[in-house]
mmCIF file of the N, C-alpha and C atoms, coordinates in Angstrom:
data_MODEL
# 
_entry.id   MODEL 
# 
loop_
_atom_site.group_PDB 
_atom_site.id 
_atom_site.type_symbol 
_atom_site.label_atom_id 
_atom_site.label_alt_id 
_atom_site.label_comp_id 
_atom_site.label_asym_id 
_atom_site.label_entity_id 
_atom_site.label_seq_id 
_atom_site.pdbx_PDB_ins_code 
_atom_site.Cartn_x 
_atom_site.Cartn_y 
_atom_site.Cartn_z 
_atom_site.occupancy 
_atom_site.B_iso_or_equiv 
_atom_site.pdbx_formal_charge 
_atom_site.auth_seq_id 
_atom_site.auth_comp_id 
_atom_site.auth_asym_id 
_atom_site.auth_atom_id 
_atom_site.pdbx_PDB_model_num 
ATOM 1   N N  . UNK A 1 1  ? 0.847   -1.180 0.000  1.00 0.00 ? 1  UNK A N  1 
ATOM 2   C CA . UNK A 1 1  ? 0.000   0.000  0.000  1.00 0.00 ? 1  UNK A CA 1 
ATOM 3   C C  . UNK A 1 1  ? 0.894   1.246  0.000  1.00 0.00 ? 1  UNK A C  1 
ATOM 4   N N  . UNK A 1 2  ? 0.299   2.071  -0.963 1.00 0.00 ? 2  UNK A N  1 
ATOM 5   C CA . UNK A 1 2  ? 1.132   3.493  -0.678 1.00 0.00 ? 2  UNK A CA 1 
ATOM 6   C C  . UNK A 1 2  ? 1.047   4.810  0.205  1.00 0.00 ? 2  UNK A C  1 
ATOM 7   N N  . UNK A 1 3  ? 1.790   4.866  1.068  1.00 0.00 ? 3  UNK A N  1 
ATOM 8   C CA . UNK A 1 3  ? 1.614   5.997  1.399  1.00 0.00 ? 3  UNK A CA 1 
ATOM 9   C C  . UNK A 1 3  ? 1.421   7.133  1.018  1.00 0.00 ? 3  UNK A C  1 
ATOM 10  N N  . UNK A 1 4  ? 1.050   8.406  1.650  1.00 0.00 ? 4  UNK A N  1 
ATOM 11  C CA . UNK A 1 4  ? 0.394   9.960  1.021  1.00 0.00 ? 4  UNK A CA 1 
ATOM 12  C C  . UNK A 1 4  ? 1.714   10.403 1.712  1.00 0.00 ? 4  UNK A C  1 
ATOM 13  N N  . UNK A 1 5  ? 2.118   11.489 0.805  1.00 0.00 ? 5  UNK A N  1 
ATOM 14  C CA . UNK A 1 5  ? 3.595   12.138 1.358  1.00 0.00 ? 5  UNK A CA 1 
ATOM 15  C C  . UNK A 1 5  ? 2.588   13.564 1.745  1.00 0.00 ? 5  UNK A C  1 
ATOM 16  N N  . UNK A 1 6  ? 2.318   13.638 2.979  1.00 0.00 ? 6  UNK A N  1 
ATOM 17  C CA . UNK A 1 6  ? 1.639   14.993 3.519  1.00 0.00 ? 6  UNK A CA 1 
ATOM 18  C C  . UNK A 1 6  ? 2.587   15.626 3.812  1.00 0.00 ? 6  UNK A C  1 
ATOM 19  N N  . UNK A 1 7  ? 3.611   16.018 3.835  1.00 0.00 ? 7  UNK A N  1 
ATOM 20  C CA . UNK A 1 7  ? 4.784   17.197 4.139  1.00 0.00 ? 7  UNK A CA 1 
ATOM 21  C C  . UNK A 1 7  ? 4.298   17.792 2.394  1.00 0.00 ? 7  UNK A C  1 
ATOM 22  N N  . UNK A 1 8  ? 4.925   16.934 1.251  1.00 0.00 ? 8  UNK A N  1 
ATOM 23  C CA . UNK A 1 8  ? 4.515   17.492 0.135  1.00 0.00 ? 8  UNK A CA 1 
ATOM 24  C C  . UNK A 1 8  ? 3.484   17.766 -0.452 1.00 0.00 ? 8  UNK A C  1 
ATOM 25  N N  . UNK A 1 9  ? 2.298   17.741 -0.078 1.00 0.00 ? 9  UNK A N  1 
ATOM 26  C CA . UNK A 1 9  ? 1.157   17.625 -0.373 1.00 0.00 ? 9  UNK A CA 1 
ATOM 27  C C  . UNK A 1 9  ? 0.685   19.200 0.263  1.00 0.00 ? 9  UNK A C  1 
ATOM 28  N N  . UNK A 1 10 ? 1.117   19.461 1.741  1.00 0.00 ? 10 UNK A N  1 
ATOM 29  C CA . UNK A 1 10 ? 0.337   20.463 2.060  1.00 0.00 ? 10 UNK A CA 1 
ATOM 30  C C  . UNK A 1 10 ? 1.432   21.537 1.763  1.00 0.00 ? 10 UNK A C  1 
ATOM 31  N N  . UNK A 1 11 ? 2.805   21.616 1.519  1.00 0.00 ? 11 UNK A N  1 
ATOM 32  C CA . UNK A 1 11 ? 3.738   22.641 1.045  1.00 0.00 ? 11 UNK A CA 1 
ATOM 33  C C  . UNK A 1 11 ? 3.272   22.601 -0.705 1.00 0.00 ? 11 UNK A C  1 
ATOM 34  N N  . UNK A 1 12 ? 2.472   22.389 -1.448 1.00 0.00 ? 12 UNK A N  1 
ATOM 35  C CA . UNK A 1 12 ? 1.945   22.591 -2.810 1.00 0.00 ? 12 UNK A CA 1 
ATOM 36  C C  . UNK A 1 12 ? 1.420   23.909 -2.577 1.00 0.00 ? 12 UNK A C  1 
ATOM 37  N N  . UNK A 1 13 ? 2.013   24.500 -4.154 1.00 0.00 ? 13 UNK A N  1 
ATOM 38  C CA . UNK A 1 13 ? 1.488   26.095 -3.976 1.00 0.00 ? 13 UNK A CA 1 
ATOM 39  C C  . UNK A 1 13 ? 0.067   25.601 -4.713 1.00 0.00 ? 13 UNK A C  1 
ATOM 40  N N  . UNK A 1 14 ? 0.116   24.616 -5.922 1.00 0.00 ? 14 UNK A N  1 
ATOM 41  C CA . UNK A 1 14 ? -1.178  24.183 -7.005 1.00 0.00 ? 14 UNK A CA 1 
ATOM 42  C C  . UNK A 1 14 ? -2.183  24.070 -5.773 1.00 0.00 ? 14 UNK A C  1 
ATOM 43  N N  . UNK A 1 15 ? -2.255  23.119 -5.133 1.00 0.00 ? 15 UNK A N  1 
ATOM 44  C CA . UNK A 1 15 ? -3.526  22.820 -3.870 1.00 0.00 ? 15 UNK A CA 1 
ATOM 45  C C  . UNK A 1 15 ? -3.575  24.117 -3.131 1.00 0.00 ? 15 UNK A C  1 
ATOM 46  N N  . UNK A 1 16 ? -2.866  24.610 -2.553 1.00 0.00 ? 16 UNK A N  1 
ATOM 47  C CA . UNK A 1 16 ? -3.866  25.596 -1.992 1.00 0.00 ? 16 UNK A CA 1 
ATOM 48  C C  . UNK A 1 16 ? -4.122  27.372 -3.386 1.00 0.00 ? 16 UNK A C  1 
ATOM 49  N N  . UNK A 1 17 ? -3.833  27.314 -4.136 1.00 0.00 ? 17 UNK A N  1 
ATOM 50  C CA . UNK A 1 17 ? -4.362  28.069 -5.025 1.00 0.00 ? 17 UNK A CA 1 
ATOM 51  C C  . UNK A 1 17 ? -5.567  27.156 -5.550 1.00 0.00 ? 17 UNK A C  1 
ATOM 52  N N  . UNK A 1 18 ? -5.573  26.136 -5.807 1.00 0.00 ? 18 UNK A N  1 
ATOM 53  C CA . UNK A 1 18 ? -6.898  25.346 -6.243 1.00 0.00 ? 18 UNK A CA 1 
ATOM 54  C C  . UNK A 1 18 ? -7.967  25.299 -4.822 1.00 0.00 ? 18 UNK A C  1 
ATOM 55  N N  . UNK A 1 19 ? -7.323  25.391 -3.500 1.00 0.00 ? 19 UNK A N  1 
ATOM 56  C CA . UNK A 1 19 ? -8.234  25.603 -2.444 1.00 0.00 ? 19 UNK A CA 1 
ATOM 57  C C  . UNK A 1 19 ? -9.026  26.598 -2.453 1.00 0.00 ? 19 UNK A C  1 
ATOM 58  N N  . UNK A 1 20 ? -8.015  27.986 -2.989 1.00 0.00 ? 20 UNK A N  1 
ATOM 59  C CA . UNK A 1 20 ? -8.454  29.155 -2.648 1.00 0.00 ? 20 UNK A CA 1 
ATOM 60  C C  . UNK A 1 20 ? -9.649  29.516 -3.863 1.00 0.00 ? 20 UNK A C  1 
ATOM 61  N N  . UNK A 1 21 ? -9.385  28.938 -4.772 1.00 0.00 ? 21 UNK A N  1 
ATOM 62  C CA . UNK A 1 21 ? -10.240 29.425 -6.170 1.00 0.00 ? 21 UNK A CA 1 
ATOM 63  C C  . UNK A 1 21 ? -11.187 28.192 -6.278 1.00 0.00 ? 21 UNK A C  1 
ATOM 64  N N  . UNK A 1 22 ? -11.446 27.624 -5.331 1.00 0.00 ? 22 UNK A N  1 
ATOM 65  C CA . UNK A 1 22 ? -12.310 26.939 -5.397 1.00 0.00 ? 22 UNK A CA 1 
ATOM 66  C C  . UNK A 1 22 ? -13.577 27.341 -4.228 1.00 0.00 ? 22 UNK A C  1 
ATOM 67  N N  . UNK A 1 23 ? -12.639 27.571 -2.784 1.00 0.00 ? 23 UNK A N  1 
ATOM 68  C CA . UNK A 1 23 ? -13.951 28.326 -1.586 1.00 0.00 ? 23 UNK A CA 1 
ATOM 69  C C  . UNK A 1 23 ? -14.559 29.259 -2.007 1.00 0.00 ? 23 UNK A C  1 
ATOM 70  N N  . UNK A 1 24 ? -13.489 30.333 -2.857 1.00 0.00 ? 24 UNK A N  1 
ATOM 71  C CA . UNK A 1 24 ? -13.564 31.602 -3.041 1.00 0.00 ? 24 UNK A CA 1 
ATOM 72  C C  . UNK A 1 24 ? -14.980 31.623 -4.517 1.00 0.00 ? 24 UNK A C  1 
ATOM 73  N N  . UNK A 1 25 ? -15.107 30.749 -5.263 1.00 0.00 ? 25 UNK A N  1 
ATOM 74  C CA . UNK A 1 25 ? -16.108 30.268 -6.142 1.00 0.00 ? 25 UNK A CA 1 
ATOM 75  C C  . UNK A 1 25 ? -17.527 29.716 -5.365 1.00 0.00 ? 25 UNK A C  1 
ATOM 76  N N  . UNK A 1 26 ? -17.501 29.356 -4.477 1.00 0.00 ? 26 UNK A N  1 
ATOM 77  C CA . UNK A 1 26 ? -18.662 28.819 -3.498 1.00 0.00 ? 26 UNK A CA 1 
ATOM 78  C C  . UNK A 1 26 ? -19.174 30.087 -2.475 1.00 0.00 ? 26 UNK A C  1 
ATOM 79  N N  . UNK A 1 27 ? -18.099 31.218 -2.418 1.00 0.00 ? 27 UNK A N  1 
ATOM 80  C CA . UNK A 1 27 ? -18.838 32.141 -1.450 1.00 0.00 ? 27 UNK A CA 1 
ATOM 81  C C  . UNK A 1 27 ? -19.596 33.425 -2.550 1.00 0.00 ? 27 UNK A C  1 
ATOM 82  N N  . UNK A 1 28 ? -18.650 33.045 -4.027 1.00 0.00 ? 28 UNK A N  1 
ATOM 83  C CA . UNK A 1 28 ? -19.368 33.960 -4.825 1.00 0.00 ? 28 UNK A CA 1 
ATOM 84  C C  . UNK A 1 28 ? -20.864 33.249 -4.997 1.00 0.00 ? 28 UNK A C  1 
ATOM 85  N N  . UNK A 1 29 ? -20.930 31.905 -5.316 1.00 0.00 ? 29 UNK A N  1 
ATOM 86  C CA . UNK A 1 29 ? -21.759 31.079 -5.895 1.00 0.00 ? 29 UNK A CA 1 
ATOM 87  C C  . UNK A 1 29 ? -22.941 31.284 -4.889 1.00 0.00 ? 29 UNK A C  1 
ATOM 88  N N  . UNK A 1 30 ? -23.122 31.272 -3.940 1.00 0.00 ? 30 UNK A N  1 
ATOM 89  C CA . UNK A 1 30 ? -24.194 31.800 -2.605 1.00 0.00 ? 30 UNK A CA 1 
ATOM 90  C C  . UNK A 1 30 ? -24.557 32.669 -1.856 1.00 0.00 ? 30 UNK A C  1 
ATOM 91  N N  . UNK A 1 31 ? -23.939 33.289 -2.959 1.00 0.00 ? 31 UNK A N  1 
ATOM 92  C CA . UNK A 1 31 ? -24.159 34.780 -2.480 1.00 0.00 ? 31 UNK A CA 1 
ATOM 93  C C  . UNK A 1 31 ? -23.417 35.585 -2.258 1.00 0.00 ? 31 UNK A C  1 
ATOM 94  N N  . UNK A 1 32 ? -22.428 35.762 -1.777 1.00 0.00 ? 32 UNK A N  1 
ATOM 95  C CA . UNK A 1 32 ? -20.947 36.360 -0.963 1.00 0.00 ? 32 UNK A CA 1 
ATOM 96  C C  . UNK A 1 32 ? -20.741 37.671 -2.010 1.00 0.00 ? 32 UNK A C  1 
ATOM 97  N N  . UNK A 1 33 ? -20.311 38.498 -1.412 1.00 0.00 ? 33 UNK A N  1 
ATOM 98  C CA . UNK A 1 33 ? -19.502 39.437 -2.462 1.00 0.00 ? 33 UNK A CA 1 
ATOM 99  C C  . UNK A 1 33 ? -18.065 38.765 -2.779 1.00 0.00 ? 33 UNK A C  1 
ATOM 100 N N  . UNK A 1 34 ? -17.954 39.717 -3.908 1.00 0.00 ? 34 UNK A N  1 
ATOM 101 C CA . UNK A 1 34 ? -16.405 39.706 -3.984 1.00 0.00 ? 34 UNK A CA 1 
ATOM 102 C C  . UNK A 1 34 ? -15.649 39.455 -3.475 1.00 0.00 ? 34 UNK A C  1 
ATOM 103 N N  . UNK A 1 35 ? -15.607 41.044 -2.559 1.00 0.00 ? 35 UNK A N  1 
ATOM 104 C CA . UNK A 1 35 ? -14.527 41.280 -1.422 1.00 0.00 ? 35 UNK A CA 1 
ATOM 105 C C  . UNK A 1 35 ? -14.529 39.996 -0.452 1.00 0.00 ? 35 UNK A C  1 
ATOM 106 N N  . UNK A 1 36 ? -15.789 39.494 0.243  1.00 0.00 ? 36 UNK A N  1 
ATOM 107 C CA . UNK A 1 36 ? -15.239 38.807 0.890  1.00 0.00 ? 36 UNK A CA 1 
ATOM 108 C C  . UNK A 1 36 ? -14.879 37.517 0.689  1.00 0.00 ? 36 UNK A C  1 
ATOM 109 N N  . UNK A 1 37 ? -14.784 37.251 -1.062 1.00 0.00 ? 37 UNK A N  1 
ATOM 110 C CA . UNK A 1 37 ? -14.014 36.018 -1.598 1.00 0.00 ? 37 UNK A CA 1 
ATOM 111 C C  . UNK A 1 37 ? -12.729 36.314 -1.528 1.00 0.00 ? 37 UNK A C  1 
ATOM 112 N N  . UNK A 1 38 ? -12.481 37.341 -2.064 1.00 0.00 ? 38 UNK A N  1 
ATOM 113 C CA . UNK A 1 38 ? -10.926 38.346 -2.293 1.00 0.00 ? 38 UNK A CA 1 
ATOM 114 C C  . UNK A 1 38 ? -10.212 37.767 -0.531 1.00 0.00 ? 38 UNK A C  1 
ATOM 115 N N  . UNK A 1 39 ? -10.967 38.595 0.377  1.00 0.00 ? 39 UNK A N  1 
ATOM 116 C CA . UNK A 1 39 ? -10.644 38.312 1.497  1.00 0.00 ? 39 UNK A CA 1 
ATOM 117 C C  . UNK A 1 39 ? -10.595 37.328 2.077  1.00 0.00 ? 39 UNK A C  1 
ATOM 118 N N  . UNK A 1 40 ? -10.665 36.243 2.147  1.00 0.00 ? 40 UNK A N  1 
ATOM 119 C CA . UNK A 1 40 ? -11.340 34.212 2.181  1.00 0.00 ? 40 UNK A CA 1 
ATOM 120 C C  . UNK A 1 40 ? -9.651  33.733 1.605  1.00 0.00 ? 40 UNK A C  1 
ATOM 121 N N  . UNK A 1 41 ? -10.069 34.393 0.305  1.00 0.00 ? 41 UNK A N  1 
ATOM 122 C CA . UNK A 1 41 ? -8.498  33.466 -0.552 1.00 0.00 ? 41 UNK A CA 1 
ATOM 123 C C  . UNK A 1 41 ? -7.573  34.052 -0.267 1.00 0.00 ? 41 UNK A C  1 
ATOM 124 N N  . UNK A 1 42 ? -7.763  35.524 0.006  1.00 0.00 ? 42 UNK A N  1 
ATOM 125 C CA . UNK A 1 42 ? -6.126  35.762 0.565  1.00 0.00 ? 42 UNK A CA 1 
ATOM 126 C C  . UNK A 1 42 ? -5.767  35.125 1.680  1.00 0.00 ? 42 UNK A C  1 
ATOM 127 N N  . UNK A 1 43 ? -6.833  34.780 2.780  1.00 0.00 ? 43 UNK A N  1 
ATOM 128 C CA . UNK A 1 43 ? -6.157  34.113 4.256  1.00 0.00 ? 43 UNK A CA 1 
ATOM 129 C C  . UNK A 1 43 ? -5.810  32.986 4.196  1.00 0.00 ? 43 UNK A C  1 
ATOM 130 N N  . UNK A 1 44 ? -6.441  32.209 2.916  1.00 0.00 ? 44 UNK A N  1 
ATOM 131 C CA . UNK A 1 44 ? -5.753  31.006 2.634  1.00 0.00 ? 44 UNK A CA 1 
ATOM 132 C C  . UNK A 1 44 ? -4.695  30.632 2.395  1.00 0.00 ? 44 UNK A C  1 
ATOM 133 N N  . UNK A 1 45 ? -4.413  31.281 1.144  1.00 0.00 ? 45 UNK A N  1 
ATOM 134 C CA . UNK A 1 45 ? -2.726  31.687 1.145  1.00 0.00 ? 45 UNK A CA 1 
ATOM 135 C C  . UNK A 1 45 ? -1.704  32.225 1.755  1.00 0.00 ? 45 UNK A C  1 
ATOM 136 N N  . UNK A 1 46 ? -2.135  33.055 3.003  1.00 0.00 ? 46 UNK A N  1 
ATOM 137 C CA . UNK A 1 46 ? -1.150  33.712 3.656  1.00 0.00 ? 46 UNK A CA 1 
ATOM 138 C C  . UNK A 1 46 ? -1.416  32.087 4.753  1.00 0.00 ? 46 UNK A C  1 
ATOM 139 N N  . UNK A 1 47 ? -2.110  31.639 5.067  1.00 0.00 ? 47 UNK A N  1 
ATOM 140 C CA . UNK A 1 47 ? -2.298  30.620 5.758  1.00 0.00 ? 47 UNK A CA 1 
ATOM 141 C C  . UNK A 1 47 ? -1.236  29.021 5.390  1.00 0.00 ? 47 UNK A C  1 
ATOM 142 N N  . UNK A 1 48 ? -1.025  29.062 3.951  1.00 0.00 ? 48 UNK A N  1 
ATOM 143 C CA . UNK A 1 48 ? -0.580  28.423 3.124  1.00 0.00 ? 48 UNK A CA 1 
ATOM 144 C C  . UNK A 1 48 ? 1.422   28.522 3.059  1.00 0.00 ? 48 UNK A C  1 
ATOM 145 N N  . UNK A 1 49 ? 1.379   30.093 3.045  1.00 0.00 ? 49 UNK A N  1 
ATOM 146 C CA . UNK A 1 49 ? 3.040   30.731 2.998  1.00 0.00 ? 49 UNK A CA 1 
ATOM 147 C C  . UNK A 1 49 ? 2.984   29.913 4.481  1.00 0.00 ? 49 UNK A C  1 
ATOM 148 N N  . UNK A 1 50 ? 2.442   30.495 6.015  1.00 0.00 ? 50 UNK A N  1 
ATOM 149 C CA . UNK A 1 50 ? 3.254   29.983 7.111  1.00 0.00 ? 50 UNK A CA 1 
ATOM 150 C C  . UNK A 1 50 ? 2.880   28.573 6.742  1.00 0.00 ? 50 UNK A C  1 
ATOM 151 N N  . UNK A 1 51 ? 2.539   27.879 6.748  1.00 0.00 ? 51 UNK A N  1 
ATOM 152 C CA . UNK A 1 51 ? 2.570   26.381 6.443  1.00 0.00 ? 51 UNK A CA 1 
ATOM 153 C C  . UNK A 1 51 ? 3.543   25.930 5.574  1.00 0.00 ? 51 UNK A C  1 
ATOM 154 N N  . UNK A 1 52 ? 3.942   26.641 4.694  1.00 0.00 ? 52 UNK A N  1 
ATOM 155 C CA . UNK A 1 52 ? 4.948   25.827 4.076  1.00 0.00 ? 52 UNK A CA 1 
ATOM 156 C C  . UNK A 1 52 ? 6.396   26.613 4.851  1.00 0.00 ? 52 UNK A C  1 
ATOM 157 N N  . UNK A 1 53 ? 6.118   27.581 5.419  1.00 0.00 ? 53 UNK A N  1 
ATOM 158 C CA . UNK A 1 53 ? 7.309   28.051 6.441  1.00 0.00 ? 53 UNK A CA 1 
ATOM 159 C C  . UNK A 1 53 ? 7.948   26.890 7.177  1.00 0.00 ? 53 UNK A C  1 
ATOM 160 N N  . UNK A 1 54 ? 6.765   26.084 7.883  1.00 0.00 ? 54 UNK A N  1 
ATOM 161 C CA . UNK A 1 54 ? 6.778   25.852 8.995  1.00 0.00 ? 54 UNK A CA 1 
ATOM 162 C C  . UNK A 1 54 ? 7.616   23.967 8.732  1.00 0.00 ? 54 UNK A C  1 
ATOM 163 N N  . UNK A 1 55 ? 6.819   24.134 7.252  1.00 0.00 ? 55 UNK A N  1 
ATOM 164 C CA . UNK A 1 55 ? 7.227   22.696 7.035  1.00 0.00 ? 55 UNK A CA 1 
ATOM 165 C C  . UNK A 1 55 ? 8.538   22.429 6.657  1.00 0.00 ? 55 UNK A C  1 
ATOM 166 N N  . UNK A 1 56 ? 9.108   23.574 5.430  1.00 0.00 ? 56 UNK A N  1 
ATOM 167 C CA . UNK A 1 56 ? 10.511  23.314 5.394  1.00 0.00 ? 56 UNK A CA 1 
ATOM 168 C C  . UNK A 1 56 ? 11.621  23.599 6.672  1.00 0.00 ? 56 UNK A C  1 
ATOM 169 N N  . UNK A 1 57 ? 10.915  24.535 7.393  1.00 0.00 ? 57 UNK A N  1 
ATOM 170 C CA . UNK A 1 57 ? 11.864  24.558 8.568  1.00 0.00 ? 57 UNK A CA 1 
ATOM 171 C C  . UNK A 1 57 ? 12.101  23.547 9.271  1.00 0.00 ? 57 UNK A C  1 
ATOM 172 N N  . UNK A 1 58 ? 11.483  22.708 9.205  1.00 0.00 ? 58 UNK A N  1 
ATOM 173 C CA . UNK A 1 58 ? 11.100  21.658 10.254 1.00 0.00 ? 58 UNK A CA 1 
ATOM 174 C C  . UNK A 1 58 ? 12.164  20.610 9.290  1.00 0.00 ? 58 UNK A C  1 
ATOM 175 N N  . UNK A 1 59 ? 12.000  20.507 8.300  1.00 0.00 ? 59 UNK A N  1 
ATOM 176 C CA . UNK A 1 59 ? 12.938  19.639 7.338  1.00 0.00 ? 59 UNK A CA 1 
ATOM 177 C C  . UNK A 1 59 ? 14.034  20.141 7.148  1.00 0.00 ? 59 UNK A C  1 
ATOM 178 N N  . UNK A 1 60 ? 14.227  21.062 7.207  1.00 0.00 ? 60 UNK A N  1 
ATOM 179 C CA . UNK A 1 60 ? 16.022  21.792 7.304  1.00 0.00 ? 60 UNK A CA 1 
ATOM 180 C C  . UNK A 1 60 ? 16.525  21.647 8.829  1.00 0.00 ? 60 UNK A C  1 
ATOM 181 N N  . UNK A 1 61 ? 15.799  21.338 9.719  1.00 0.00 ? 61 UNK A N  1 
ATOM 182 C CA . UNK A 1 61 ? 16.233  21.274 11.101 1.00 0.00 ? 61 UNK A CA 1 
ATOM 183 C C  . UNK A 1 61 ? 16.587  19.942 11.520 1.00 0.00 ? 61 UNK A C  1 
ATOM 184 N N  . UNK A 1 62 ? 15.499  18.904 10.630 1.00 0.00 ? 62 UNK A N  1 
ATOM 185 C CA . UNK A 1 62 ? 16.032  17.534 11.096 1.00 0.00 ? 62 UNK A CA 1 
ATOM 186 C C  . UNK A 1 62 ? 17.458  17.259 10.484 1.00 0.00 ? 62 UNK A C  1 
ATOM 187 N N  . UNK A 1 63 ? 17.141  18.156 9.090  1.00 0.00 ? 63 UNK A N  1 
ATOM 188 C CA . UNK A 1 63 ? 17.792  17.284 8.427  1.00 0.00 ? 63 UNK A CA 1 
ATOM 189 C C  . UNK A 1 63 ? 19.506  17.973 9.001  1.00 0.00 ? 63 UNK A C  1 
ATOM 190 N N  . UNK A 1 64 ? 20.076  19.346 9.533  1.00 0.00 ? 64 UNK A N  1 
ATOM 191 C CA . UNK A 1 64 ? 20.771  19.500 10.383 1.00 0.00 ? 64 UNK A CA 1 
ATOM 192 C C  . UNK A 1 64 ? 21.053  18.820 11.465 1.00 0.00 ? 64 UNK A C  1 
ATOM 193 N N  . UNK A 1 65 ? 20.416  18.393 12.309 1.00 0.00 ? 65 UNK A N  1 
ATOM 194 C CA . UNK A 1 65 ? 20.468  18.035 13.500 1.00 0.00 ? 65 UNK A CA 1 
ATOM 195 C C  . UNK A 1 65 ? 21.260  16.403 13.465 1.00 0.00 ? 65 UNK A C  1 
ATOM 196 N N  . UNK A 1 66 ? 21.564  15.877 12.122 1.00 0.00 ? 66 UNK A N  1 
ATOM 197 C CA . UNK A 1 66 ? 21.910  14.401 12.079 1.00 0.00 ? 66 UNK A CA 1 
ATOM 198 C C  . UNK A 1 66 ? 24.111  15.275 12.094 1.00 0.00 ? 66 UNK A C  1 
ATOM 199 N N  . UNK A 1 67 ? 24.233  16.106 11.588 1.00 0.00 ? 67 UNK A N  1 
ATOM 200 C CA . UNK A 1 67 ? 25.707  16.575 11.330 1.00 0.00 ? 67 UNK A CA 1 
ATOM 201 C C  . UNK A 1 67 ? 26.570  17.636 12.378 1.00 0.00 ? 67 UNK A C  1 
ATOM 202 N N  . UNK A 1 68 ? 26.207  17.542 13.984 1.00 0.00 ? 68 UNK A N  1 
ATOM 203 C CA . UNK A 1 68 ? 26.821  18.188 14.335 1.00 0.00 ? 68 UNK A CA 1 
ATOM 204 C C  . UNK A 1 68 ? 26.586  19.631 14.833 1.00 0.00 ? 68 UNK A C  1 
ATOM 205 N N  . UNK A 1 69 ? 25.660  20.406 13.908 1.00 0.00 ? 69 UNK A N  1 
ATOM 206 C CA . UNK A 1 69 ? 25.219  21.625 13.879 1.00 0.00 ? 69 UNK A CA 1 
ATOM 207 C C  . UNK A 1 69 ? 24.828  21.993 15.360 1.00 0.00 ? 69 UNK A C  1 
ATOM 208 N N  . UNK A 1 70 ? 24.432  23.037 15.908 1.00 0.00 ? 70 UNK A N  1 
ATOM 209 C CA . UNK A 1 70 ? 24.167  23.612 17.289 1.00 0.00 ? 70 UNK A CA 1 
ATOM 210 C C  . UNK A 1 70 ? 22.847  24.086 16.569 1.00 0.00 ? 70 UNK A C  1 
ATOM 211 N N  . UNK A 1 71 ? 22.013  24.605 17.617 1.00 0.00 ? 71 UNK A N  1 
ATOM 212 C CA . UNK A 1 71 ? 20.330  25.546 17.164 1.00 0.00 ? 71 UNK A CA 1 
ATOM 213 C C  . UNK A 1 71 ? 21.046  27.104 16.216 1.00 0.00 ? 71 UNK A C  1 
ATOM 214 N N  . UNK A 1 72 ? 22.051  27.324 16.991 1.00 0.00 ? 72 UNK A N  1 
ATOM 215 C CA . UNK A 1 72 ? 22.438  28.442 15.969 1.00 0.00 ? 72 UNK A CA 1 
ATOM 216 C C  . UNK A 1 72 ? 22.875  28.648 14.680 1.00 0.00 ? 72 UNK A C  1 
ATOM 217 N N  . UNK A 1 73 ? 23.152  27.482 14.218 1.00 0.00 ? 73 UNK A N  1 
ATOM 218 C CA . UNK A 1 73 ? 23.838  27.219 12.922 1.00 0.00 ? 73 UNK A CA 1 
ATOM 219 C C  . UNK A 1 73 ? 25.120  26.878 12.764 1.00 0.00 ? 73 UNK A C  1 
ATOM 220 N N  . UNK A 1 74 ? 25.945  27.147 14.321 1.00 0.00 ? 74 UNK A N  1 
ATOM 221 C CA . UNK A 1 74 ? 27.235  27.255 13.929 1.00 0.00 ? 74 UNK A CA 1 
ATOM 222 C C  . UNK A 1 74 ? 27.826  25.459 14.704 1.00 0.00 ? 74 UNK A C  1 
ATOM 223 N N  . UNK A 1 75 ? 28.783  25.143 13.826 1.00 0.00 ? 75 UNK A N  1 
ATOM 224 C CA . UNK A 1 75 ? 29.466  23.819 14.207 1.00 0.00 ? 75 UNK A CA 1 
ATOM 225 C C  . UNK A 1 75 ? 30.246  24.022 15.782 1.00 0.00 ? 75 UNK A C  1 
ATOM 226 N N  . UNK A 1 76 ? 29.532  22.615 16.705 1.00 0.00 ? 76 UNK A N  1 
ATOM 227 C CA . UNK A 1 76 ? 30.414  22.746 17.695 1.00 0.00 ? 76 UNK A CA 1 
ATOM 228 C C  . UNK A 1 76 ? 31.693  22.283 17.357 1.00 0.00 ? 76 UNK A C  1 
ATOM 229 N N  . UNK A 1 77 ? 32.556  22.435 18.705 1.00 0.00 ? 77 UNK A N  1 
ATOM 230 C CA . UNK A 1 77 ? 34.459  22.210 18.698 1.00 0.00 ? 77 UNK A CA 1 
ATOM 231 C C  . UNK A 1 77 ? 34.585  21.942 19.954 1.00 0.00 ? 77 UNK A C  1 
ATOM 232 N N  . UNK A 1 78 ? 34.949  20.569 20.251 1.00 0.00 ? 78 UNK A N  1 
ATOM 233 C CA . UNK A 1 78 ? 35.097  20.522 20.949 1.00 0.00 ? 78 UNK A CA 1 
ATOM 234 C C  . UNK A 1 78 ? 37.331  20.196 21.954 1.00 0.00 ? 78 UNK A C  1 
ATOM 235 N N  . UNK A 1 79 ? 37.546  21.043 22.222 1.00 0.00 ? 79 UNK A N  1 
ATOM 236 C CA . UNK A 1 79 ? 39.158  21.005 22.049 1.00 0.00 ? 79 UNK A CA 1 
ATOM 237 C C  . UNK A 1 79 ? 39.662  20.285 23.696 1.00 0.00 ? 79 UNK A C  1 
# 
């Protein structure tokens, strides 16, 4: 059975632009103004940027943390 790679799945810019132009089509579709589609899809996406913040950080940190590195970036020495 295959697994779903959800790290890559939710760092996709396509899915959440297809999220956003898709809610943002359902609040026009029932009524909604504009604006507050305009306003809907932008929080998605700004919702979307920290999420994929959060995810590569998190993957640049493990993937540091196997070589030595300190939280600061800089290589310990030990003399």
């Amino acid at each position: 059975m295959n697994r779903i790679d959800w790290k890559r799945k939710l760092t996709s810019r396509k899915l959440w632009v297809a999220l956003a132009g898709f809610i943002a089509g359902l609040i026009v579709a029932f009524g909604g103004s504009s604006e507050t589609a305009e306003t809907v899809s932008g929080c998605i996406l700004s919702g979307a940027a920290v999420i994929g913040y959060m995810v590569g950080e998190g993957l640049a940190d493990s993937a540091g943390s196997g070589n030595g590195s300190s939280a600061g970036g800089e290589s310990r020495r030990e003399d």
